[in-house]
BAFI-3210 file (N, C-alpha, C; in Angstrom, 3 decimals, decimal comma, padded with zeros to 6 digits):
// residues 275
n [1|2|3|4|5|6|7|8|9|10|11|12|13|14|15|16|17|18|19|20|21|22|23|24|25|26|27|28|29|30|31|32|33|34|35|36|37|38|39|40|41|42|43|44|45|46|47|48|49|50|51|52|53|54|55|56|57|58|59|60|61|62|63|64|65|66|67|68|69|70|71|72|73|74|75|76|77|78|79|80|81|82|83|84|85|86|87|88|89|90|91|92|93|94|95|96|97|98|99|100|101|102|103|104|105|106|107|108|109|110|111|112|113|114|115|116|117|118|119|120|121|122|123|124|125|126|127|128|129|130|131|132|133|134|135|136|137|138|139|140|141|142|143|144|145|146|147|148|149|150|151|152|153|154|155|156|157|158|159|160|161|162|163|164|165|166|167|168|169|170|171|172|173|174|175|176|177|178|179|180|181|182|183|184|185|186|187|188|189|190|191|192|193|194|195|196|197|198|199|200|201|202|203|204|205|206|207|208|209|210|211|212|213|214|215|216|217|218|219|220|221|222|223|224|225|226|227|228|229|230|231|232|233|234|235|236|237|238|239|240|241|242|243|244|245|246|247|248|249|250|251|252|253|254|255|256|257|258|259|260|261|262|263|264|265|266|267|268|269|270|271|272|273|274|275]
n.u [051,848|051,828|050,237|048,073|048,086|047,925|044,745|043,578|043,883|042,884|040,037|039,817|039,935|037,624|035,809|036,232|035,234|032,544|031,424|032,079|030,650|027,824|027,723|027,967|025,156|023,419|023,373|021,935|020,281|022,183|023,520|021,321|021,152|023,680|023,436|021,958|019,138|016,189|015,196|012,683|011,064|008,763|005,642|003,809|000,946|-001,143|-003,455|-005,934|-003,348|-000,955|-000,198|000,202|-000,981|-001,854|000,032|-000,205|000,350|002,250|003,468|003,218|003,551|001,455|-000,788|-001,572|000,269|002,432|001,933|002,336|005,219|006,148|005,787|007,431|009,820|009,685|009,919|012,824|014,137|014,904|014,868|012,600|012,802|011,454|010,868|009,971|008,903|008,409|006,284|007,121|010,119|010,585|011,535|014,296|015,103|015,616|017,250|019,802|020,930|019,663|017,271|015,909|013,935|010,735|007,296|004,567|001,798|001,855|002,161|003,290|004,499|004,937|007,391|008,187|009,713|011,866|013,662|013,324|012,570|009,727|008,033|005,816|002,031|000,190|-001,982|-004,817|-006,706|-009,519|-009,834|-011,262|-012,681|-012,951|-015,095|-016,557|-019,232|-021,089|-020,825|-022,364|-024,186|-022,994|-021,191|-021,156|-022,295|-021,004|-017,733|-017,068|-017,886|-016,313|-014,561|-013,422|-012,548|-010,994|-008,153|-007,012|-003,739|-001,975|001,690|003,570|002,163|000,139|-002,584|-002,117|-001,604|-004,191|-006,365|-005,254|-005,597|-008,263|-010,249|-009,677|-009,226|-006,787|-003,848|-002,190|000,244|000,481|000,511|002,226|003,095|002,915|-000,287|-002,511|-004,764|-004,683|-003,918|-000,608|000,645|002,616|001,670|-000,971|-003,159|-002,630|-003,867|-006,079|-007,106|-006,937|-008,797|-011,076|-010,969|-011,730|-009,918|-009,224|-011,530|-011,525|-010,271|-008,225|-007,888|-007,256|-009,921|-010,257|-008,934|-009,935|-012,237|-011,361|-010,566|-013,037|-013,835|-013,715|-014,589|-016,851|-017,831|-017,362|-017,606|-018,141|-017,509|-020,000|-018,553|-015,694|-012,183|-011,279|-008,779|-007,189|-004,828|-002,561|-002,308|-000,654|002,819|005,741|008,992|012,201|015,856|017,234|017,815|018,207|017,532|017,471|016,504|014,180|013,053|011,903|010,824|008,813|008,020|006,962|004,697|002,941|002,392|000,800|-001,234|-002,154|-002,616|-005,129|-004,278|-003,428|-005,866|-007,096|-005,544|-006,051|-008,480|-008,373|-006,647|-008,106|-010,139|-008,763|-008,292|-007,639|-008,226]
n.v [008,706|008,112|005,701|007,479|009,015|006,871|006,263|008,544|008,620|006,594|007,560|009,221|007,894|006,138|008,446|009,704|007,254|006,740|009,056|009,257|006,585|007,379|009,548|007,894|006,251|008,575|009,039|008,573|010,709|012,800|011,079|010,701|013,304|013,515|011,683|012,465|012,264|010,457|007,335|005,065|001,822|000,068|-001,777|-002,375|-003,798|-002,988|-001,087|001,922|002,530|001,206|001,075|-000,441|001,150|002,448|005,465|007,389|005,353|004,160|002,027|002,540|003,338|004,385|005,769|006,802|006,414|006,577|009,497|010,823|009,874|011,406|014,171|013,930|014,202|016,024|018,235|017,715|018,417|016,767|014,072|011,183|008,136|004,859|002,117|-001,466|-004,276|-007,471|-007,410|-008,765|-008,127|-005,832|-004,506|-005,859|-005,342|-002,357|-002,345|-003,303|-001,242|-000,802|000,426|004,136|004,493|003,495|003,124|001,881|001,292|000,025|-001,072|000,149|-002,107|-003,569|-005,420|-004,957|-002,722|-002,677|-003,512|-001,188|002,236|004,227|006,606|009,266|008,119|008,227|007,594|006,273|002,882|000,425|-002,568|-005,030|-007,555|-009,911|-012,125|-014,595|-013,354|-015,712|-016,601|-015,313|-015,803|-017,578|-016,042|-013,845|-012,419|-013,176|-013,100|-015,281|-017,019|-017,719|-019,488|-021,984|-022,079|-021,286|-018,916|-016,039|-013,913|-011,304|-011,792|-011,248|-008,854|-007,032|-007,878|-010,910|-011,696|-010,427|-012,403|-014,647|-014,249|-012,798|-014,440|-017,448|-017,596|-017,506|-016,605|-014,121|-014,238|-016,706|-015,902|-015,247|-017,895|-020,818|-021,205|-023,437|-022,991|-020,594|-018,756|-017,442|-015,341|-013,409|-011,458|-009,195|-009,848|-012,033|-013,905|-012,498|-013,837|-016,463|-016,348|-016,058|-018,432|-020,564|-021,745|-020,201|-019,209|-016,616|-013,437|-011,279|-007,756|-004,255|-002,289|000,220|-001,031|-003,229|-002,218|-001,257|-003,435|-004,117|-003,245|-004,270|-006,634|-007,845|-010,554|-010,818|-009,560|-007,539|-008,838|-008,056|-007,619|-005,649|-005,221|-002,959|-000,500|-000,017|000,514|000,619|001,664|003,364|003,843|005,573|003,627|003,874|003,343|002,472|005,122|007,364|009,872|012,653|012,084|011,289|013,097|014,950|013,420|013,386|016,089|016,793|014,966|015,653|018,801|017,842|016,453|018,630|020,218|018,420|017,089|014,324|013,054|014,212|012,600|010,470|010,343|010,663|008,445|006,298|007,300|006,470|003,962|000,507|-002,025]
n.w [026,312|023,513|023,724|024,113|021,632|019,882|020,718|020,141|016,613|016,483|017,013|015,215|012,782|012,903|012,962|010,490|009,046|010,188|008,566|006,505|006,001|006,546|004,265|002,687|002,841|002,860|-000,454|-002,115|-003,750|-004,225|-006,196|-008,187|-008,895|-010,378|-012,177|-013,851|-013,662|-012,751|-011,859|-011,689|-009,908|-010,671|-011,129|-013,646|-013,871|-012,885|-012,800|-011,305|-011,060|-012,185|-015,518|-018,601|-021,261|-025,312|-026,515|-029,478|-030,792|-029,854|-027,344|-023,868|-020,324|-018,323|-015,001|-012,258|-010,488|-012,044|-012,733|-010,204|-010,173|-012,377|-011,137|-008,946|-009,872|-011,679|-009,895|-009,105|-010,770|-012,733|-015,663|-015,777|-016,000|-016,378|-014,907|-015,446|-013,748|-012,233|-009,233|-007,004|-007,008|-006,649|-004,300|-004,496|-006,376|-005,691|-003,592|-005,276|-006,476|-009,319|-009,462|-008,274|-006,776|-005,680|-006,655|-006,104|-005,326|-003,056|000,505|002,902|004,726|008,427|007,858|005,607|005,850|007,826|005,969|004,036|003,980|004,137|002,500|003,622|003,604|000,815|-000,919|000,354|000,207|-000,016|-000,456|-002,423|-003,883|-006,855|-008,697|-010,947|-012,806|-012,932|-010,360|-008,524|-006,843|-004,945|-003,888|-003,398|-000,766|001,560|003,159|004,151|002,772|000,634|002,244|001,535|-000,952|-004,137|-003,973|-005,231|-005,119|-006,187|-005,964|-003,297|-002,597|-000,359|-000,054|-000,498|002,061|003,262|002,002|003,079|006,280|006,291|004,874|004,595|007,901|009,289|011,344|012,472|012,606|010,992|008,806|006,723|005,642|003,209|001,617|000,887|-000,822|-001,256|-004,391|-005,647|-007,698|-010,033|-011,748|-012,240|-014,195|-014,994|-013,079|-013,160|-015,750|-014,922|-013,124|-014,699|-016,487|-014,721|-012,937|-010,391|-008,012|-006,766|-006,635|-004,995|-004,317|-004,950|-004,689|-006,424|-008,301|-009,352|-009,868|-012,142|-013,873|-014,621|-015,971|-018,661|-018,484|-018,463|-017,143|-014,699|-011,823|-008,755|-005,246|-002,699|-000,291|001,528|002,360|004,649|004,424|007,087|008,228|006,302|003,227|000,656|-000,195|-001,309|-001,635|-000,586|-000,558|003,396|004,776|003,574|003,213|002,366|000,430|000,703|002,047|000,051|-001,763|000,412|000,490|-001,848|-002,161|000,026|-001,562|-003,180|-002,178|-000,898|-003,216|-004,059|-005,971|-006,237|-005,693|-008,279|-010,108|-009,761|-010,621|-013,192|-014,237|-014,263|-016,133|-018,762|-018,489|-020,379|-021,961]
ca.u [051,635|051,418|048,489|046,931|048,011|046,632|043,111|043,261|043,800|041,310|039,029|040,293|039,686|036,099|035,100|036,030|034,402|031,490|031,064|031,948|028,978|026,861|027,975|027,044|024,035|022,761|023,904|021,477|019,854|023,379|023,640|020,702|021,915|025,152|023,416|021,055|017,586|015,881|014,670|011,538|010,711|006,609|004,900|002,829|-000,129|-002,320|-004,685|-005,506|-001,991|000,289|-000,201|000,420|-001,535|-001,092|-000,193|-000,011|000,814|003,347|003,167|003,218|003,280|000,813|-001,433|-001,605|001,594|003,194|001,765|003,050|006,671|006,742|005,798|008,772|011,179|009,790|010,313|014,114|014,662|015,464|014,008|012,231|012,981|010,709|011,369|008,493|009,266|006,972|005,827|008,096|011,518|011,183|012,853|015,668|016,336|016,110|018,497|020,820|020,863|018,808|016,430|016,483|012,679|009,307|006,138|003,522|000,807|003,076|001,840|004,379|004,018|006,501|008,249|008,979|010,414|012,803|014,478|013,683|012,339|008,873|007,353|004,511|001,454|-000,223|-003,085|-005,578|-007,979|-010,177|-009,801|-012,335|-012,728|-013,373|-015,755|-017,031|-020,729|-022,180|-020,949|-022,028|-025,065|-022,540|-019,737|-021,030|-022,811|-019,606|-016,134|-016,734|-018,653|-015,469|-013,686|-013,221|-012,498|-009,260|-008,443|-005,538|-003,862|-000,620|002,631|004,644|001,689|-000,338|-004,077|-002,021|-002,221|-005,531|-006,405|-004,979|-006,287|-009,562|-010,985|-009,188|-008,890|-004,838|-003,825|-001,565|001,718|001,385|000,316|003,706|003,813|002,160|-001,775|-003,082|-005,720|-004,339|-002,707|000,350|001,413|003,524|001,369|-002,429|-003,574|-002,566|-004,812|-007,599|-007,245|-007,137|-010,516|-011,922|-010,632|-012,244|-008,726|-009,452|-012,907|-011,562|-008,969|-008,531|-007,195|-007,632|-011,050|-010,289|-007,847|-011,065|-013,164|-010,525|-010,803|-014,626|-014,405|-013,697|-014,621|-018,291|-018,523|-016,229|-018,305|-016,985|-018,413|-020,045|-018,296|-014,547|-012,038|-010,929|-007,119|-006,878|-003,210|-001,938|-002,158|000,000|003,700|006,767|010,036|013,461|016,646|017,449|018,533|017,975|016,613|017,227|015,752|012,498|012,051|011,915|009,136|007,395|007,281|006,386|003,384|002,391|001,841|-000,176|-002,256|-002,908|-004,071|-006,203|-003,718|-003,694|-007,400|-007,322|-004,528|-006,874|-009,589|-007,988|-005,765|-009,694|-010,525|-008,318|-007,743|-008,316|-007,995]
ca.v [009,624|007,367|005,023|008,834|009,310|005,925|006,475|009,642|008,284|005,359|008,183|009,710|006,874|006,073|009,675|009,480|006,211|007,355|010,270|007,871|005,913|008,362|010,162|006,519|006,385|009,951|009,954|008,573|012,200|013,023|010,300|011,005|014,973|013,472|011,034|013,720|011,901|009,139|005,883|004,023|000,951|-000,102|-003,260|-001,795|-003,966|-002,623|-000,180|002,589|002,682|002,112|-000,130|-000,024|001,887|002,636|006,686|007,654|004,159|003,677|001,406|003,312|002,970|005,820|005,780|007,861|006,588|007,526|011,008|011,133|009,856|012,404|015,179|014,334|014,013|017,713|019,073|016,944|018,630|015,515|013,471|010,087|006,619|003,812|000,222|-002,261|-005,572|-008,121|-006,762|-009,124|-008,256|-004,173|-004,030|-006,547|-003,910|-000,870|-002,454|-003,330|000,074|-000,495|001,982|004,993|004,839|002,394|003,783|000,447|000,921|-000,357|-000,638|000,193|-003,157|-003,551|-006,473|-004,063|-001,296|-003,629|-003,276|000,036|003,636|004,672|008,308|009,824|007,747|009,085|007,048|004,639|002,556|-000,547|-004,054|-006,018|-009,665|-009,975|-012,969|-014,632|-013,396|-016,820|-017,196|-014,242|-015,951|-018,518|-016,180|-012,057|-012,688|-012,479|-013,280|-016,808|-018,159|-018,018|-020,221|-023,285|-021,501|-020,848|-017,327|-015,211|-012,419|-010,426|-012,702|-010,185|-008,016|-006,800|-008,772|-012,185|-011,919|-010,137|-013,380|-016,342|-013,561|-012,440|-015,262|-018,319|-017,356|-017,667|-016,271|-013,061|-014,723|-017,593|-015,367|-015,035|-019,151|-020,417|-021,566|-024,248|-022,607|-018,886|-019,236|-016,077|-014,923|-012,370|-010,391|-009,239|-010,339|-014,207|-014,145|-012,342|-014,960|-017,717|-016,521|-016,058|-019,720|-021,084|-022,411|-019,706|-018,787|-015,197|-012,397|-009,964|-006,802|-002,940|-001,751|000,709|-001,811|-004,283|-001,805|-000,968|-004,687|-004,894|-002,175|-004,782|-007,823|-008,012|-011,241|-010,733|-008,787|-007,395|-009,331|-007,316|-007,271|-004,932|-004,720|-001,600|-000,143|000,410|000,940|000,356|003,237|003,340|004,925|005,538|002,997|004,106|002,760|002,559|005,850|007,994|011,045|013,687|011,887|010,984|014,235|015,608|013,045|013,732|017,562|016,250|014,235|017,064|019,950|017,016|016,289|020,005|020,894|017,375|016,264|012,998|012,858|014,413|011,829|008,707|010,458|010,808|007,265|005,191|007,240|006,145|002,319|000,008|-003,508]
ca.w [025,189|022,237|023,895|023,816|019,922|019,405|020,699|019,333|016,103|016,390|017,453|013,882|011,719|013,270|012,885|009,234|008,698|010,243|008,024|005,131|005,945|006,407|003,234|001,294|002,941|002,660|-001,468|-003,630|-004,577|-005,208|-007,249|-009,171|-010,010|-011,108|-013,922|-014,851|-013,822|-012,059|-011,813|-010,740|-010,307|-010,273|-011,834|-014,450|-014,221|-011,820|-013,078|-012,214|-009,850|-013,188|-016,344|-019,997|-022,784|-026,568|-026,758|-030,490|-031,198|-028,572|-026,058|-022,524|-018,864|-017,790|-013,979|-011,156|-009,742|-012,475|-012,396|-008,956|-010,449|-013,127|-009,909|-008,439|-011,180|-011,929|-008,691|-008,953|-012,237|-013,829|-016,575|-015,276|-016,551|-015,660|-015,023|-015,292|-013,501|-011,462|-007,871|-006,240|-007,420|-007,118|-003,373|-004,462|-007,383|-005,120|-002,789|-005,781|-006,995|-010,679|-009,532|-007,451|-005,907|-005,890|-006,154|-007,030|-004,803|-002,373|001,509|004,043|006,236|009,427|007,067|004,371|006,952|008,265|004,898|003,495|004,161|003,048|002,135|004,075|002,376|-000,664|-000,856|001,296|-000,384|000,151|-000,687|-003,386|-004,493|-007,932|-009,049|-011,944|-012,163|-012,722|-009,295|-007,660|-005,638|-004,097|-003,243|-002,828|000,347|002,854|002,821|004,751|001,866|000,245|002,999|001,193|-002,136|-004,568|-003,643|-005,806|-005,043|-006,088|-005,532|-002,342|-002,502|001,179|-000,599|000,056|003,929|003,426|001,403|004,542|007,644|006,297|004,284|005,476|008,943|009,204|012,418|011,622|012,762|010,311|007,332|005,687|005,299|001,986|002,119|-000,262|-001,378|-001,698|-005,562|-005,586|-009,082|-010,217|-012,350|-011,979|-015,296|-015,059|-012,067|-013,900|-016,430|-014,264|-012,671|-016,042|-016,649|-013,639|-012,302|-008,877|-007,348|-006,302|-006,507|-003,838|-005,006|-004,040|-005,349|-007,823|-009,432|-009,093|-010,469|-013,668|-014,590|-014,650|-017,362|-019,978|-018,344|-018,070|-016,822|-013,628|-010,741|-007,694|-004,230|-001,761|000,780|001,109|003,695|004,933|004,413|008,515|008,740|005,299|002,224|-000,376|000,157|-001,545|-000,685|-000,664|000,541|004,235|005,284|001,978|004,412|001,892|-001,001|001,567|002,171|-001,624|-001,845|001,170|-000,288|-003,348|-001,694|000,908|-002,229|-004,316|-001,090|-000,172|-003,820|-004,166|-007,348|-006,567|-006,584|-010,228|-010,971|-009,784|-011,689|-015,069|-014,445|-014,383|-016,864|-019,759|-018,392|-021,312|-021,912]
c.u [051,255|050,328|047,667|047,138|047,017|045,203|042,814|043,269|043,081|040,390|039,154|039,651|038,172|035,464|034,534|035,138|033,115|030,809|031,060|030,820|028,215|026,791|027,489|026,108|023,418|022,963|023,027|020,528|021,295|023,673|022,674|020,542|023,140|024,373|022,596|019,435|017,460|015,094|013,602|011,156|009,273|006,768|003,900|001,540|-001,276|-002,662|-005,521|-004,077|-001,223|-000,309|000,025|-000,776|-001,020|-001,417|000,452|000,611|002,218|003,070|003,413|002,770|002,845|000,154|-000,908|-000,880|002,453|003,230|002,525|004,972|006,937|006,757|007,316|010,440|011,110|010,336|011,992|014,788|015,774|014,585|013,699|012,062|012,071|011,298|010,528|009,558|007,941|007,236|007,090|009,464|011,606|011,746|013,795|016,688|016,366|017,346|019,713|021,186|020,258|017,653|016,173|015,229|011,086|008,253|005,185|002,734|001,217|002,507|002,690|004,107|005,250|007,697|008,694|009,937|011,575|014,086|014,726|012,957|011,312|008,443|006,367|003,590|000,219|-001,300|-003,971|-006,724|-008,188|-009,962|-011,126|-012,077|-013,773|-014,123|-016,208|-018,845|-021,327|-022,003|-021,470|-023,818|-024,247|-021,333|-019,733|-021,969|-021,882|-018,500|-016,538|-017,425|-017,538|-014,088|-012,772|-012,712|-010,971|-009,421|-007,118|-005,290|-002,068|001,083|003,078|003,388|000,682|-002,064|-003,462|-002,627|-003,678|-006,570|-006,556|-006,428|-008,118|-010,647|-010,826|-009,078|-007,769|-004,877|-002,764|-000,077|001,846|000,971|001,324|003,771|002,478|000,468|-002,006|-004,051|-005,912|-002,835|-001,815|000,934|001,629|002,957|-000,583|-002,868|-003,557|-003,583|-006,179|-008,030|-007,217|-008,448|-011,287|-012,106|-011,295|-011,320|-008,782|-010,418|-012,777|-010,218|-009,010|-007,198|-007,671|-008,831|-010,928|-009,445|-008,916|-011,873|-012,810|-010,987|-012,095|-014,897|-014,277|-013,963|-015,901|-018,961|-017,830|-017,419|-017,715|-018,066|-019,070|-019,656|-016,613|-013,959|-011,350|-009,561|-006,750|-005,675|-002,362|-001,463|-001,070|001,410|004,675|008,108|010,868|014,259|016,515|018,440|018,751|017,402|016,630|016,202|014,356|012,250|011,719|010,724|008,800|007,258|006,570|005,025|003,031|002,062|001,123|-001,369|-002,830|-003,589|-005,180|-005,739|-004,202|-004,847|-007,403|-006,510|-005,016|-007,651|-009,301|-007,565|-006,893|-010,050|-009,709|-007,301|-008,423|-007,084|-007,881]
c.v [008,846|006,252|006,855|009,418|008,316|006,084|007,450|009,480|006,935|006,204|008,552|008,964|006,705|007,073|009,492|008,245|006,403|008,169|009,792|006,968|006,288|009,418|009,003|006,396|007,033|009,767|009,068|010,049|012,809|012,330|010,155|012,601|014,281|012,852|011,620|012,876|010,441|008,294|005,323|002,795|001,169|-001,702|-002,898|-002,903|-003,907|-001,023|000,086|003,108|003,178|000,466|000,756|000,142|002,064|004,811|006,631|006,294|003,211|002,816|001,883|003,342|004,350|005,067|006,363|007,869|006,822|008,936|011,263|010,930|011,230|013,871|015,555|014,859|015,405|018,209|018,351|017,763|017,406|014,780|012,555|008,671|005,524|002,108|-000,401|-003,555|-006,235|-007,076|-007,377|-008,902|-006,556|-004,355|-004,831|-005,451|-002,656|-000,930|-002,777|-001,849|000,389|000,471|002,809|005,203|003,553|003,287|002,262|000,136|000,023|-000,284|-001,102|-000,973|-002,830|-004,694|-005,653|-003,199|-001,466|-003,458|-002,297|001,070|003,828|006,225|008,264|008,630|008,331|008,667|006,338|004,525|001,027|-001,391|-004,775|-006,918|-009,485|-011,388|-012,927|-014,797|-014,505|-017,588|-016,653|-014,889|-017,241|-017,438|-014,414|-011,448|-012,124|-013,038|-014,807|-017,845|-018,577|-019,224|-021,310|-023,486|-021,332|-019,640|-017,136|-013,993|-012,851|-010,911|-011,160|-009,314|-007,882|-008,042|-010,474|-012,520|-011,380|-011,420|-014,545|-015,141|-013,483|-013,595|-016,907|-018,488|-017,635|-016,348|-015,599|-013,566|-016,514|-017,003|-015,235|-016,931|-019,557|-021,334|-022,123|-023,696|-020,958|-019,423|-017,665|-016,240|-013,728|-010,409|-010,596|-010,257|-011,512|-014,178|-013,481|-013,640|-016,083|-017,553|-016,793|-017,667|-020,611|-021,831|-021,709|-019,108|-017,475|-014,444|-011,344|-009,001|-005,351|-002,509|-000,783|000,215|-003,158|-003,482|-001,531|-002,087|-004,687|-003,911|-003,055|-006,861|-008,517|-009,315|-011,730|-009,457|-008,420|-007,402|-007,913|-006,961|-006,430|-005,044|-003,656|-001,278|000,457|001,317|000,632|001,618|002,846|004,459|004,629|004,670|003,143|003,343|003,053|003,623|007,298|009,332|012,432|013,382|011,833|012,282|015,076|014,971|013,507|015,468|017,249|015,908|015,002|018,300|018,959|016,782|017,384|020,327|019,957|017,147|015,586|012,724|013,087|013,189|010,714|008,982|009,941|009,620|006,318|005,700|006,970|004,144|001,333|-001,650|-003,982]
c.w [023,924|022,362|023,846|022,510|018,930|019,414|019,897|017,443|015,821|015,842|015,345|012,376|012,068|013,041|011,170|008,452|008,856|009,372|006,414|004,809|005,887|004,904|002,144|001,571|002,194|000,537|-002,731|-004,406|-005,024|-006,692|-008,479|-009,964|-010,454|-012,852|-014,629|-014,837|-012,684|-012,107|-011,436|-010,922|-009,808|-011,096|-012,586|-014,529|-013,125|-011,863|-011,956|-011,579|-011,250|-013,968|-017,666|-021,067|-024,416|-026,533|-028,362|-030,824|-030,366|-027,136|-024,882|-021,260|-018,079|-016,009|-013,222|-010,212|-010,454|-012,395|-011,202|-009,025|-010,941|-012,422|-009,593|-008,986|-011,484|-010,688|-008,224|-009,817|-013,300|-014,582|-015,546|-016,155|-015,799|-015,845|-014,751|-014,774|-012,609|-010,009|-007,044|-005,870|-007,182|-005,799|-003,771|-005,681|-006,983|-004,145|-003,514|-006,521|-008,512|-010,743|-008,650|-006,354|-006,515|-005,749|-007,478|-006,303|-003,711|-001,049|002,252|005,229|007,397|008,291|006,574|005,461|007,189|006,953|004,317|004,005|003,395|003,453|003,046|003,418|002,008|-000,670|-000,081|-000,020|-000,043|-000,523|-001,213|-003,089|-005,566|-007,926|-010,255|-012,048|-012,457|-011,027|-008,068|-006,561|-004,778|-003,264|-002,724|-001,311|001,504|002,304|003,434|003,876|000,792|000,716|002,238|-000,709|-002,720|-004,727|-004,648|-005,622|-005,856|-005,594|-004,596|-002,610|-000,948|001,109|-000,314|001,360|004,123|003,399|002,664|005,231|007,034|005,796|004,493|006,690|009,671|010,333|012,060|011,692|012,128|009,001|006,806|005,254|004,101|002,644|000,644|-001,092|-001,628|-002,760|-005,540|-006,729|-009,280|-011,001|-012,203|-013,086|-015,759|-014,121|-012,397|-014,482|-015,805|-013,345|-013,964|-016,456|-015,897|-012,710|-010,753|-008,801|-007,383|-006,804|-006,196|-004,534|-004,379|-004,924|-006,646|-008,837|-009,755|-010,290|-011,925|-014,547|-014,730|-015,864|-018,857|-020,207|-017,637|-017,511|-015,461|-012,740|-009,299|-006,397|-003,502|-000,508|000,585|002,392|003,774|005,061|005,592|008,338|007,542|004,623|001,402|-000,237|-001,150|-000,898|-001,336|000,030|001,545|004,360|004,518|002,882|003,328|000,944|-000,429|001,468|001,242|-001,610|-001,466|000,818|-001,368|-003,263|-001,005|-000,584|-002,813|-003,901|-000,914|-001,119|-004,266|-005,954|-007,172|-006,684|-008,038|-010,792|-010,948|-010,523|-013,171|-015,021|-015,185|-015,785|-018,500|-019,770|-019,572|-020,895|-023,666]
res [x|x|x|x|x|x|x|x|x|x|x|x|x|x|x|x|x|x|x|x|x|x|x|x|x|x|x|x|x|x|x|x|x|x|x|x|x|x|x|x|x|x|x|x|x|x|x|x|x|x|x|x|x|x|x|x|x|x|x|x|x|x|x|x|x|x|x|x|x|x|x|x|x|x|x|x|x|x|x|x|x|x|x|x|x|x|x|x|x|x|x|x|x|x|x|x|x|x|x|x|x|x|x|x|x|x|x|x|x|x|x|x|x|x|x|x|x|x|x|x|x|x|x|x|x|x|x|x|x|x|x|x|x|x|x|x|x|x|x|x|x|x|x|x|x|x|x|x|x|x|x|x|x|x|x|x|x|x|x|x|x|x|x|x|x|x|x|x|x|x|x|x|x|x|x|x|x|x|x|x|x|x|x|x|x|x|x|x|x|x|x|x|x|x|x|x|x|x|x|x|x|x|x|x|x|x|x|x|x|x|x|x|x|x|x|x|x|x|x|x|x|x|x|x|x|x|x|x|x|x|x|x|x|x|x|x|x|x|x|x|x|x|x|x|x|x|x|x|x|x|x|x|x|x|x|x|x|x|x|x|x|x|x|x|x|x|x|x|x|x|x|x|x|x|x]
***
């Protein structure tokens, strides 16, 4: 009888634990009706995704992933707070709890997955390489004229491995290890400036964040050749396990998709990108 109270009370305690875990899991949308709003992290410098503007003299982190924040935050009924940090550092602050959701142009790899939970995705788009046009008869030809070249992309961004695999020819299972001649920094705009500088030949980036920069940087051209966003796109990443909060997005992203928002929201983002 009491080895059958015991189990039965194992059983007891494991149930509850269970339901405990699952209750911490499941509770960051709780946790964002309790503090009255929510969080995002992004990397504001990638135009027209998300970067900073002057509104009425204010400095401001507008683009078309914000639009898609401030969506959700409406359909949350909570205000929306933003958090600008580099690209690299937003899953280490979604997994510490400083912000409640990522949206930064973000492509759901298997690496990322492994760690967190992404949305439906919101966007696909194509892959540039910016150049400096006095170079553009050595380097807009193909991607292999670049071989031997200093390439930059996006420190933790998907354009690194694009960067080794496509233009280096880095074999997909050693693309995560570093490459001499692919420079990785934190923020777009050092790596503009360091093409501009002549310190790197290239910088692979997603085309309409290619095409933003050429609006004020007339002597920067974008190669001819692009590669194609196969299996990538642009998602939303939440914690591991977040299933209510996912699926608020993915409504969120399903009515934006059906009435062709987010198109209007890439439209309008390009059109007020300044430098």
């Amino acid at each position: 009888m009491k080895k059958l109270v015991t189990m039965l009370t194992f059983a007891l305690i494991a149930f509850l634990l269970l339901g405990c875990n699952a209750k911490k899991i499941d509770s960051r949308l709780d946790s964002i009706n309790k503090k009255g709003k929510i969080i995002l992290g992004t990397s504001a410098d990638y135009p027209p995704y998300e970067f900073h503007t002057q509104i009425n003299g204010k400095d401001t982190i507008v683009g078309f992933d914000v639009s898609i924040a401030e969506e959700i935050a409406r359909d949350l009924g909570v205000p929306l707070e933003i958090k600008d940090m580099d690209f690299d550092g937003l899953l280490a602050a979604l997994a510490s709890g400083n912000v409640d959701f990522v949206i930064s142009g973000m492509t759901p790899t298997d690496e990322r997955r492994a760690n967190v939970d992404f949305s439906d995705v919101y966007y696909y788009a194509e892959h540039g390489i910016l150049i400096r046009k006095i170079d553009s008869d050595m380097f807009s030809s193909e991607a292999e004229s670049l071989k031997s070249s200093m390439i930059g992309a996006q420190r933790g961004a998907i354009q690194v491995s694009l960067a080794k695999q496509h233009i280096k020819g880095v074999p997909e299972d050693k693309a995560e290890e570093p490459h001499p001649q692919v420079k990785e920094l934190g923020k777009l705009p050092d790596l503009i400036m360091e093409l501009k500088n002549g310190k790197i030949d290239a910088v692979v980036l997603e085309l309409p964040v290619a095409k933003a920069y050429l609006t004020a940087n007339s002597d920067l051209v974008l190669a001819n050749y692009t590669f194609a966003d196969e299996d990538g796109g642009a998602a939303i990443a939440v914690n591991k396990g977040e299933k209510s909060l996912l699926a608020k997005l993915n409504a969120t992203i399903e009515r934006l998709t059906s009435t062709g928002t987010i198109e209007r929201f890439v439209t309008e983002a390009n059109e007020i990108v300044e430098y």
